[in-house]
Each structure stands twice: as structure tokens, then as C-alpha cells.
C-alpha positions in Angstrom: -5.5 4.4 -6.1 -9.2 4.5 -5.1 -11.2 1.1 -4.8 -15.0 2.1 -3.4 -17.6 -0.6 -2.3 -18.8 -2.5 0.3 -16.7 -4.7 2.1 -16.0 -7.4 4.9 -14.3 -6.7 8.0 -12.7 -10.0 9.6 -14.6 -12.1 7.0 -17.9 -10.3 8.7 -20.4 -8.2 7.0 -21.0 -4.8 8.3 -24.4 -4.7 7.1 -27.8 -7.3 6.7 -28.0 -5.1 3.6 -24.6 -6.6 2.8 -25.1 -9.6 3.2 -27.6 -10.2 0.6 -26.6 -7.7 -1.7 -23.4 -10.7 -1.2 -25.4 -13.4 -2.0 -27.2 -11.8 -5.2 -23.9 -11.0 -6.7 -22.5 -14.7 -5.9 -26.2 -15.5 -7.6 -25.8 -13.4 -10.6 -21.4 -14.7 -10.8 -20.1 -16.9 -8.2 -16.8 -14.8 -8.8 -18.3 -11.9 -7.8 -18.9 -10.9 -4.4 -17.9 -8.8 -1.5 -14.3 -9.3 -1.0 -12.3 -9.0 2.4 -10.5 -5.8 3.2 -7.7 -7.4 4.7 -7.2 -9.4 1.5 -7.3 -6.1 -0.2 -4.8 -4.9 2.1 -2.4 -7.7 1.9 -2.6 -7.5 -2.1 -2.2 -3.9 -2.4 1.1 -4.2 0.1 2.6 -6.7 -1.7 2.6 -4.4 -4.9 4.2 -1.3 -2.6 0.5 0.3 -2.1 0.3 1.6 1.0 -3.3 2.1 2.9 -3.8 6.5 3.8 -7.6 6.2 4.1 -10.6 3.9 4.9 -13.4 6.3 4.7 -17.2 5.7 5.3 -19.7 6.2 2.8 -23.3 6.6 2.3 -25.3 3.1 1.8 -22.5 0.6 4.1 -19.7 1.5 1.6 -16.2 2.2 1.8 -13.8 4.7 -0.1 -9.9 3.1 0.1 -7.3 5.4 -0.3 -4.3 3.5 -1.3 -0.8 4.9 -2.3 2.6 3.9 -3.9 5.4 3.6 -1.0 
């Protein structure tokens, strides 16, 4: 499985541009957001996934590689 975006590292942004591009989506659906990585981590585990890759790409966004155990 593939899951691309931006995301939080330690509940920190990795980006000003993050940040508000945050705070419009919580503007536009307070569900919405930027979510944590390590909460991605921690769910994916739990349903066998196991992490291969956390690749950067262009404009502060991530490409997460994720695999069945």
C-alpha cells in the first residue's frame, strides 16, 4: 500500500507551508488535516502492514511504502 501527502513528524510540521495548508483543511473540515506518521505507523502495524519506505517528495510531501507481513 501507498499513502502520499504531507505529514507530521513527532506531532511537528516539517514545513511553514504545512502548517497552514493544516489549518485550511481543518477550515474547510475539522476532520481533515495533516495526520501524524507515527499514528499511521501504529495503525498500519496493527493490521500486519509493515513500513519498507518513507520517501521524500517534491512540495514537503511524503511517499509511504507499506507492506503485508
Amino acid at each position: 500500500m501507498c499513502i502520499y501527502g504531507p505529514f507530521n513528524y513527532n506531532g511537528a510540521y516539517t514545513s511553514d507551508s504545512n502548517a497552514r495548508f493544516d489549518q485550511w483543511l481543518k477550515s474547510q473540515n475539522p476532520l481533515s488535516g495533516i495526520k501524524n506518521f507515527e499514528d499511521i505507523l501504529f495503525l498500519a502495524t496493527a493490521r500486519g502492514l509493515n513500513l519498507l519506505s518513507d520517501i521524500a517528495m517534491p512540495a514537503n510531501n511524503r511517499l509511504l511504502v507499506l507492506q503485508n507481513s
